[in-house]
C-alpha positions as CSV (number, residue, x, y, z in Angstrom):
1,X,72.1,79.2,116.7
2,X,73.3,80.7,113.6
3,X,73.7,84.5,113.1
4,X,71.1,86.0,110.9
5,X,73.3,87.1,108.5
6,X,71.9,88.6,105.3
7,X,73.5,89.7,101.8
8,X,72.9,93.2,102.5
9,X,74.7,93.0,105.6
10,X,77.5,91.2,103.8
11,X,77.9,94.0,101.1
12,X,77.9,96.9,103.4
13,X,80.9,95.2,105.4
14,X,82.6,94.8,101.7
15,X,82.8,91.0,102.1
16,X,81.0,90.4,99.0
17,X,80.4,92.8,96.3
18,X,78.1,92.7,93.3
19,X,80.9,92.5,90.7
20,X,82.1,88.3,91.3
21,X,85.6,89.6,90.2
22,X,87.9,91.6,88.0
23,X,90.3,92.5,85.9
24,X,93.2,94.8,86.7
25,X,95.1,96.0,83.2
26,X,97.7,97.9,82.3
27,X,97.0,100.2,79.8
28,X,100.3,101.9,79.7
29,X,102.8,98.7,79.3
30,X,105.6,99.8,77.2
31,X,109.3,98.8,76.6
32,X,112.0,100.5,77.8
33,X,116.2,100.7,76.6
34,X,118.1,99.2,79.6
35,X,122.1,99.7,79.7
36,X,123.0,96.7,77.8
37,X,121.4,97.0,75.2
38,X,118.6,95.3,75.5
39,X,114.8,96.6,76.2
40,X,112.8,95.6,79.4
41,X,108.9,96.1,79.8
42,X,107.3,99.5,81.8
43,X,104.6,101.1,82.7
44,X,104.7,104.8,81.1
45,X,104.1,107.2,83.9
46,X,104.0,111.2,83.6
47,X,104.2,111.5,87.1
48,X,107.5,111.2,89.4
49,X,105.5,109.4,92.7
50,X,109.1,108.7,95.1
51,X,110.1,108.3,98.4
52,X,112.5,111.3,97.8
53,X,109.9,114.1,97.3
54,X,106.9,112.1,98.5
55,X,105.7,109.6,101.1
56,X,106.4,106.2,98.9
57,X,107.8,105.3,95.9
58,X,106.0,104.1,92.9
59,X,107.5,101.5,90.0
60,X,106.0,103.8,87.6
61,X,107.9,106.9,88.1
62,X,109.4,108.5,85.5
63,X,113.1,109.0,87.3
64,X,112.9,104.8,87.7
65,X,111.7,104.6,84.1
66,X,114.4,106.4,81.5
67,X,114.5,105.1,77.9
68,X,110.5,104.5,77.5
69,X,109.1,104.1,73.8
70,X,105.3,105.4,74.2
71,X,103.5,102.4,72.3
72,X,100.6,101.3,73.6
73,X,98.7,98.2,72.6
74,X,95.9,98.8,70.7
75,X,92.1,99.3,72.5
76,X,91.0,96.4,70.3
77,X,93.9,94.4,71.7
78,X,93.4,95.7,75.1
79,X,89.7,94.7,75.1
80,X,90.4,91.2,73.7
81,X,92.4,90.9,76.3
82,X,89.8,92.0,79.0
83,X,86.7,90.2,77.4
84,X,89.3,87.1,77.8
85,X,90.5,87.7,81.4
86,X,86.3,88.1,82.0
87,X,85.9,84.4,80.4
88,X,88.8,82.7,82.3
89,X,87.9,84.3,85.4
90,X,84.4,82.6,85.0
91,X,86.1,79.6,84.3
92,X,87.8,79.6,87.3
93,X,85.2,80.7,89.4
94,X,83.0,77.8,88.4
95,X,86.1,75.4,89.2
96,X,86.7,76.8,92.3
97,X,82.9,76.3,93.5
98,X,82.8,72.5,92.1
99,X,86.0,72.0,93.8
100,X,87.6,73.9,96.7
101,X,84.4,75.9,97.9
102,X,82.9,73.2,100.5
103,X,86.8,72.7,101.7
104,X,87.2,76.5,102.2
105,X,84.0,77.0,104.3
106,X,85.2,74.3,106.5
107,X,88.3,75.5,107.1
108,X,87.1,78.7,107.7
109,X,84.1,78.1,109.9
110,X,81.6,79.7,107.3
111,X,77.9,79.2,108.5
112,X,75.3,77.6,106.0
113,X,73.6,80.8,105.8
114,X,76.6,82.7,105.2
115,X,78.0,80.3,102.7
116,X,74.4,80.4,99.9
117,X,75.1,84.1,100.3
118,X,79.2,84.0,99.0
119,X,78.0,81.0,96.6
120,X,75.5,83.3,95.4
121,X,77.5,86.2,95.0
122,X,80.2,84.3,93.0
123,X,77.8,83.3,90.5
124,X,77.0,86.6,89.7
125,X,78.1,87.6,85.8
126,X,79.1,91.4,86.9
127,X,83.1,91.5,86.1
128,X,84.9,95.2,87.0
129,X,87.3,96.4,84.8
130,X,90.2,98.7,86.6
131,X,92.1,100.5,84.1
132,X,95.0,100.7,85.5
133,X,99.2,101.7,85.1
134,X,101.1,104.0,85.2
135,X,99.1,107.0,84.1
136,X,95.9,105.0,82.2
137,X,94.9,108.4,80.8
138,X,98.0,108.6,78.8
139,X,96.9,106.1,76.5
140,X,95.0,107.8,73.1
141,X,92.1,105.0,72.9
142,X,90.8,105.3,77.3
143,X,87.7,107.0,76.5
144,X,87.2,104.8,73.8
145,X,88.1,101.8,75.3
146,X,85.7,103.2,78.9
147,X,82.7,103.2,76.1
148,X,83.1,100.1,74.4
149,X,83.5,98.2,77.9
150,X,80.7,99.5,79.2
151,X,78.3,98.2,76.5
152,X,79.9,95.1,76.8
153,X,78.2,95.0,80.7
154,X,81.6,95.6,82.6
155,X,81.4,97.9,85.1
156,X,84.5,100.4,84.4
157,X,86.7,101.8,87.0
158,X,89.7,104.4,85.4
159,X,92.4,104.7,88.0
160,X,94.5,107.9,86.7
161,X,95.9,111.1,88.4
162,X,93.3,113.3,86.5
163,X,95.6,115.6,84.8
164,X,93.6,115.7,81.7
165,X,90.9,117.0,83.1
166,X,93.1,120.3,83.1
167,X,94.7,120.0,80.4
168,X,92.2,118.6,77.9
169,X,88.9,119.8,76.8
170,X,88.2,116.7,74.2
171,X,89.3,114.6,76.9
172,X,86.7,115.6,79.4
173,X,83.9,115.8,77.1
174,X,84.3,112.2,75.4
175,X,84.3,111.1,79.5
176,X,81.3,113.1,80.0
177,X,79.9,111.5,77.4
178,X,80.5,108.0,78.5
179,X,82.2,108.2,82.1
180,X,83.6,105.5,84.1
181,X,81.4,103.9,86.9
182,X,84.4,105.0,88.7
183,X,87.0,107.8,88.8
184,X,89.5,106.8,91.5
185,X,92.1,109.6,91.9
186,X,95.0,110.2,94.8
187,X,94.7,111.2,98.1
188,X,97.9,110.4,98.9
189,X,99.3,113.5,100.1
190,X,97.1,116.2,100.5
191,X,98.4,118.8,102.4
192,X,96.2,119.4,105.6
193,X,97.6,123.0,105.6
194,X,95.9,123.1,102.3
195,X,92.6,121.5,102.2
196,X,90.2,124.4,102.5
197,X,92.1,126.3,100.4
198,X,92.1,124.1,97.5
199,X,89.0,122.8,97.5
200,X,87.0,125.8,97.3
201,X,89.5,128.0,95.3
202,X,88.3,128.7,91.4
203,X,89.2,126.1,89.0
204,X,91.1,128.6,87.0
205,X,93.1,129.8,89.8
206,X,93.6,126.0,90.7
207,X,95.4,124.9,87.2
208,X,97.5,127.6,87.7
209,X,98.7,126.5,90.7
210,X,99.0,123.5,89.9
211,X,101.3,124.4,86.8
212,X,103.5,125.8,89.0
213,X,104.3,122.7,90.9
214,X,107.9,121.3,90.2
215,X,106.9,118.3,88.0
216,X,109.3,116.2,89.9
217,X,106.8,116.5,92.6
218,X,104.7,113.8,91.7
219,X,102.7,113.5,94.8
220,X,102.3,117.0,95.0
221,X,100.8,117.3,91.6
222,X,98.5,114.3,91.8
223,X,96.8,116.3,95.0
224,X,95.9,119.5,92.8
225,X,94.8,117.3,89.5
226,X,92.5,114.9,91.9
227,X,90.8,117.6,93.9
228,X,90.4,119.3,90.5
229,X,89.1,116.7,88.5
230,X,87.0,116.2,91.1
231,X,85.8,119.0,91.9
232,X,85.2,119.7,87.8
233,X,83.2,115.8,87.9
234,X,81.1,117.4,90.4
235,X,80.4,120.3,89.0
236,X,79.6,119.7,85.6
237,X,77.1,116.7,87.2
238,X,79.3,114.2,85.2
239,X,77.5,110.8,86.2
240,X,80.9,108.6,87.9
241,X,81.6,107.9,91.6
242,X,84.5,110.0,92.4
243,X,86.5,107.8,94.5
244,X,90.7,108.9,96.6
245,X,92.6,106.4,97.1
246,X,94.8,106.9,100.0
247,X,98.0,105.3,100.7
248,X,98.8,105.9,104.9
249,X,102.2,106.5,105.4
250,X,104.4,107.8,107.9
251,X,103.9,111.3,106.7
252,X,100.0,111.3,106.5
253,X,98.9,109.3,109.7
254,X,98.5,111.8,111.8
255,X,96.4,113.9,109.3
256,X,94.2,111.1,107.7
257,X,91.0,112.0,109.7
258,X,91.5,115.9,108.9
259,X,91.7,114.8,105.0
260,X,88.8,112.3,105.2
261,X,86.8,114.8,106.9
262,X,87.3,117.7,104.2
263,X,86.7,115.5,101.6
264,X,83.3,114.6,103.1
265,X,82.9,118.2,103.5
266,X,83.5,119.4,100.3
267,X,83.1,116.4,98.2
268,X,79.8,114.7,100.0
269,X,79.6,112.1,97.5
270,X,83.4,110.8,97.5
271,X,84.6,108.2,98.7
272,X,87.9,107.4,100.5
273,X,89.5,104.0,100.1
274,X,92.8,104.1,102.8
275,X,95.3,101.4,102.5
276,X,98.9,101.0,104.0
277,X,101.7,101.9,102.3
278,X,103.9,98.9,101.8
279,X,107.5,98.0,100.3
280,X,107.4,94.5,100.1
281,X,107.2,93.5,96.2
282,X,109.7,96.3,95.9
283,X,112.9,94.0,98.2
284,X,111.8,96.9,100.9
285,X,112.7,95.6,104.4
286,X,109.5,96.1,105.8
287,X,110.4,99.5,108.2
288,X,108.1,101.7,107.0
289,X,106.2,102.4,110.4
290,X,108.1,103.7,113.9
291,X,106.5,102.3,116.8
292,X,104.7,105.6,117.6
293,X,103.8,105.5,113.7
294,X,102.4,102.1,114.9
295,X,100.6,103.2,117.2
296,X,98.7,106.2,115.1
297,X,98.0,103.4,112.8
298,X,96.5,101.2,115.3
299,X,94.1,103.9,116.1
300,X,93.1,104.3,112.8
301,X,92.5,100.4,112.2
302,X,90.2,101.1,114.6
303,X,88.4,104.0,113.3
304,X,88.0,102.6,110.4
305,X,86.5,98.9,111.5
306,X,84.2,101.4,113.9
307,X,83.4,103.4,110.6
308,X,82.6,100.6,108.4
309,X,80.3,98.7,111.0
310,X,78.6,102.2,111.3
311,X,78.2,102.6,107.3
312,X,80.0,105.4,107.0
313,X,78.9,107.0,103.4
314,X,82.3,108.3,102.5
315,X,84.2,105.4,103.3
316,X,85.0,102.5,101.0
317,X,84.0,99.3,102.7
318,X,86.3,96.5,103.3
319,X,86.2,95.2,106.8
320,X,88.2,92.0,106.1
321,X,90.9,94.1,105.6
322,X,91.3,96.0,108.6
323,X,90.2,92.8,110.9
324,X,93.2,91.7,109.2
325,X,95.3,94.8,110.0
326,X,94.1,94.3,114.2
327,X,94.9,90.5,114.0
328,X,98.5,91.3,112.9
329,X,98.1,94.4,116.0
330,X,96.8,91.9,118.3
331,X,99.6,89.4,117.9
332,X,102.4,91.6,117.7
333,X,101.5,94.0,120.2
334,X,105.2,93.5,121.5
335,X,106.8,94.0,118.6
336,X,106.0,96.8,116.4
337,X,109.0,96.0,113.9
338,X,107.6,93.0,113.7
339,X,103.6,94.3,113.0
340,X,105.1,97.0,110.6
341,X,106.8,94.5,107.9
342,X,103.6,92.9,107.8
343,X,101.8,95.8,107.5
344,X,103.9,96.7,104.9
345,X,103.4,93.9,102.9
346,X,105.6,90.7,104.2
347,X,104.2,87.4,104.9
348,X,100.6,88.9,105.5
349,X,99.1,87.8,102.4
350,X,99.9,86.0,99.0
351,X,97.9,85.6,96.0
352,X,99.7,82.7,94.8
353,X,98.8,80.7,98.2
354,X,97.6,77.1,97.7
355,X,97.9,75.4,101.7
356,X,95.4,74.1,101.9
357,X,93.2,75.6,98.9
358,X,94.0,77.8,95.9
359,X,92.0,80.8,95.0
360,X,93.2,83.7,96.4
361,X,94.2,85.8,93.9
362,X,90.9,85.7,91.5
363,X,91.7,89.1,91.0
364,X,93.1,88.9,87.4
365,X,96.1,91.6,86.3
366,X,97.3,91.9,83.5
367,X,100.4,93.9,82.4
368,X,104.1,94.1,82.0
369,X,106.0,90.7,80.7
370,X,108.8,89.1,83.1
371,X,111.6,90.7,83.4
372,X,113.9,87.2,83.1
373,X,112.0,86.7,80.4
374,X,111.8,89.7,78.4
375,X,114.8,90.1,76.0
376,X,115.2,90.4,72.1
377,X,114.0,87.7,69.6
378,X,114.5,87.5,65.7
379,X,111.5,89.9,65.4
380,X,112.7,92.4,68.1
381,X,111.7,93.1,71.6
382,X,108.9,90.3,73.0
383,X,105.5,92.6,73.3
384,X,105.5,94.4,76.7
385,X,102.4,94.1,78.1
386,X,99.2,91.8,78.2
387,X,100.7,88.8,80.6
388,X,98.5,87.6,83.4
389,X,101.0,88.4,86.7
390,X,101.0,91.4,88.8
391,X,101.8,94.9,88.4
392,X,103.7,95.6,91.6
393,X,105.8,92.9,91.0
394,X,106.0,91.3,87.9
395,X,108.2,88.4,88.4
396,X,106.6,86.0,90.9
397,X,103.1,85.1,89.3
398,X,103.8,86.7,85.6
399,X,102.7,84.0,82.9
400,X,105.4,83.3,79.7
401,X,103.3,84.1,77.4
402,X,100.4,87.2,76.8
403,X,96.7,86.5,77.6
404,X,95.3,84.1,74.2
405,X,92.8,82.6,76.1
406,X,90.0,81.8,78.6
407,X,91.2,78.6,79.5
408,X,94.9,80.3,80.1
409,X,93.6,82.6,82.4
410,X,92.1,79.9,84.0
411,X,94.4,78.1,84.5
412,X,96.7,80.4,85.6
413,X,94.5,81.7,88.6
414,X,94.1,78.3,90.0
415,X,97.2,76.6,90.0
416,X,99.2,78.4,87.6
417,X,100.5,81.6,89.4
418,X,101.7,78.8,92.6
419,X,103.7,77.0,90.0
420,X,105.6,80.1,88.9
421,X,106.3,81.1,92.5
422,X,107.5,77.8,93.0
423,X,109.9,78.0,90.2
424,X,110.9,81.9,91.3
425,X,114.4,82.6,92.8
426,X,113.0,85.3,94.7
427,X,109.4,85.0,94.9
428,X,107.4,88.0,96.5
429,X,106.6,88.3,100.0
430,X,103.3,89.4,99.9
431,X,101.5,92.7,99.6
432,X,98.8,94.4,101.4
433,X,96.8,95.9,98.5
434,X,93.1,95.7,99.0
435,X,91.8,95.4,95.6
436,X,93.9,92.0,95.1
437,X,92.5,91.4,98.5
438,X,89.0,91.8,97.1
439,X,86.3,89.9,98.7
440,X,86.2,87.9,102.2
441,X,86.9,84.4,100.1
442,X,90.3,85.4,98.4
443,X,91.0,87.5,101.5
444,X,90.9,84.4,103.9
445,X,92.7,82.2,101.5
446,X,95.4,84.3,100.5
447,X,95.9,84.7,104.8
448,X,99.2,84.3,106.4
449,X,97.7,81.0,108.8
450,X,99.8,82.8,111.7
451,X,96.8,85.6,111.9
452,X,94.0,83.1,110.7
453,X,93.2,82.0,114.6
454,X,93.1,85.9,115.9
455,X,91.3,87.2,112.5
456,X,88.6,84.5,113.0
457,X,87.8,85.6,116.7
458,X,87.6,88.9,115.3
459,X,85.6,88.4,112.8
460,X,83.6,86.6,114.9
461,X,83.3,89.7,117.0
462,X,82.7,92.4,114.4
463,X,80.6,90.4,111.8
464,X,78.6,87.7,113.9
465,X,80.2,84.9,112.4
């Protein structure tokens, strides 16, 4: 007999959502002088995130990024650009229902119940915008652009660090006025020693310690600017869901229950989104975890399954990805080299995966041009951002040309992106990053088939099915 499985309990597990899909842009795509001359496309970052004075190193930083010219694309560009990602992702989604949806159920031993509920759930109209980059809140027009895309029925996540919300008093009233749905900040590395201490000290006294941070610090400054903004969102009963993402590397493991847990103490309405740090679209060789770092993780994997199933309030929910995370634990039990390059990235998933069926990464991004591709023409540098690709890695899956149309988009998320990773010298690995991960659907397809046999027994085991 079937499970009774019911959309409710699909959407507190995270394997459906009420968004179908969305898009990912870079608002802070800008070009950049290289050595030779030439220019090369960026994302414009006012933070320095590295592995040298943090615990992992983002493309962004502004020590990796020397030579940027700050010019943004438009918000009227950038919202074209989103209002067409919106219609070719509709596109797509309707293909992939007419064409690959039965094939995928099959192959992934999806009940009848279970499948009306994810066919139902794709044909919802809700699309999420994450505005996204290096430091979205750099560009002039975010407030702007939040308003506009929220009367256009998007739901609007900003993903910043939240230093204007010390530094600027327009800024914070013209997001007051029109907030996000969702303010995702860092969690990064907060300093356990700290936690108390910052979250209840004044918000004057806070800004002026968090001007005395060496701005090289990147990670360091994202921790007082997130519990700030936060703190100032709470205060001021500005109406967004404060959400920290978290990145678990070696240097937070062991103190990822102590954060969580002040954050639900001090923050009650937050939410914590934890994913693994990861080096793979970065040429990293995958040895980011010891094997006692391993082992701390393998704990957490299952705190956090235990948490989910349990509802936890202040926990984002995404169980697919942690049964993920145990199936790659399970099999490589032996080998914690081994479980830590996938963990970090390698071979676990791939959005450009089409054996047996496309459709993994319906996740759109768009953002910085190709690198191969981005030189000077007769009319200057070729424009720096708006490609459909990926902003961790940006030449594997990144189109030839900037987002013109529904149909483009379309195309490109079914059968496009495997075509350009086909053609790739070096395509990417993989990554680990749970929003590209999304729902259970692009989760599943986008599966190494090494884990598929252990994360199906554990899903069975977790979810009922």
């Amino acid at each position: 007999m079937e499970p009774k499985i019911t959309e409710d309990t699909l959407r507190a597990l995270g394997l459906v959502f009420p968004v179908f899909s969305g898009v990912q842009i870079d608002l802070t795509a800008v070009s950049r002088s290289v050595p030779d001359g030439n220019k090369r496309s960026a994302s414009l970052c006012n933070h320095n995130c590295t592995s040298e004075v943090g615990g992992y190193t983002c493309p962004a930083a502004f020590t990796r990024n020397r030579g940027v010219k700050p010019r943004f694309a438009s918000g009227e560009e950038l919202l074209l650009r989103i209002e067409m990602g919106r219609n070719g992702l509709m596109l797509a989604r309707n293909a992939f229902l007419k064409d690959h949806f039965a094939d995928y159920c099959r192959l992934f031993a999806v009940p009848a119940a279970v499948q009306a509920i994810l066919a139902r759930s794709l044909q919802s109209d809700l699309c999420e915008v994450n505005l996204f980059g290096g430091n979205p809140e750099m560009h002039p027009e975010v407030t702007e652009l939040i308003r506009k895309l929220k009367a256009r029925d998007f739901r609007v996540n900003l993903t910043t660090t939240g230093r204007r919300f010390i530094t600027d008093r327009q800024f914070v009233g013209e997001f007051a006025a029109s907030p996000a749905h969702l303010l995702a900040l860092s969690a990064d590395d907060f300093d356990p020693a700290r936690l108390d201490e910052l979250f209840q000290m004044p918000l004057g006294e806070l800004a002026a310690t968090w001007k005395q941070i060496n701005p090289l610090y990147g990670q360091a400054q994202k921790f007082a600017e997130g519990v700030y903004a936060a703190r100032l969102v709470q205060e001021r009963n500005i109406q967004t869901q404060v959400l920290f993402n978290m990145v678990l590397h070696a240097g937070n493991l062991r103190h990822i229950r102590r954060i969580i847990a002040a954050i639900a103490k001090h923050l009650p309405g937050a939410l914590v989104n934890p994913y693994s740090a990861q080096d793979s679209f970065v040429g990293g060789d995958g040895h980011l975890f010891s094997a006692e770092d391993i082992a701390e993780f393998a704990g957490l994997v299952e705190y956090f399954i235990y948490e989910t199933r349990r509802g936890n309030p202040n926990l984002t929910k995404r169980i697919q990805y942690w049964l993920v995370m145990e199936a790659v634990l399970e099999i490589f039990q032996e080998d914690p080299a081994a479980a830590s390059k996938l963990i970090a990235g390698h071979r676990i998933w791939r959005c450009y995966q089409e054996e047996p069926i496309p459709g993994a990464g319906m996740y759109l991004q768009i953002g910085r041009g190709n690198p191969v591709n981005f030189m000077q023409s007769g009319n200057g540098a070729m424009q720096p951002g708006g490609y459909p690709g990926c902003y961790w890695n940006d030449i594997t899956v990144t189109g030839p040309s900037p987002v013109s149309s529904a149909d483009q988009v379309a195309r490109h998320l079914l059968g496009g992106m495997q075509m350009l990773a086909a053609r790739a010298a070096e395509p990417c690995p993989g990554c680990s990053m749970p929003r590209l991960w999304f729902n259970m659907i692009t989760t599943e397809l986008g599966l190494n088939s090494e884990l598929r046999a252990s994360y199906l027994q554990l899903r069975q085991r977790h979810v009922g099915f």
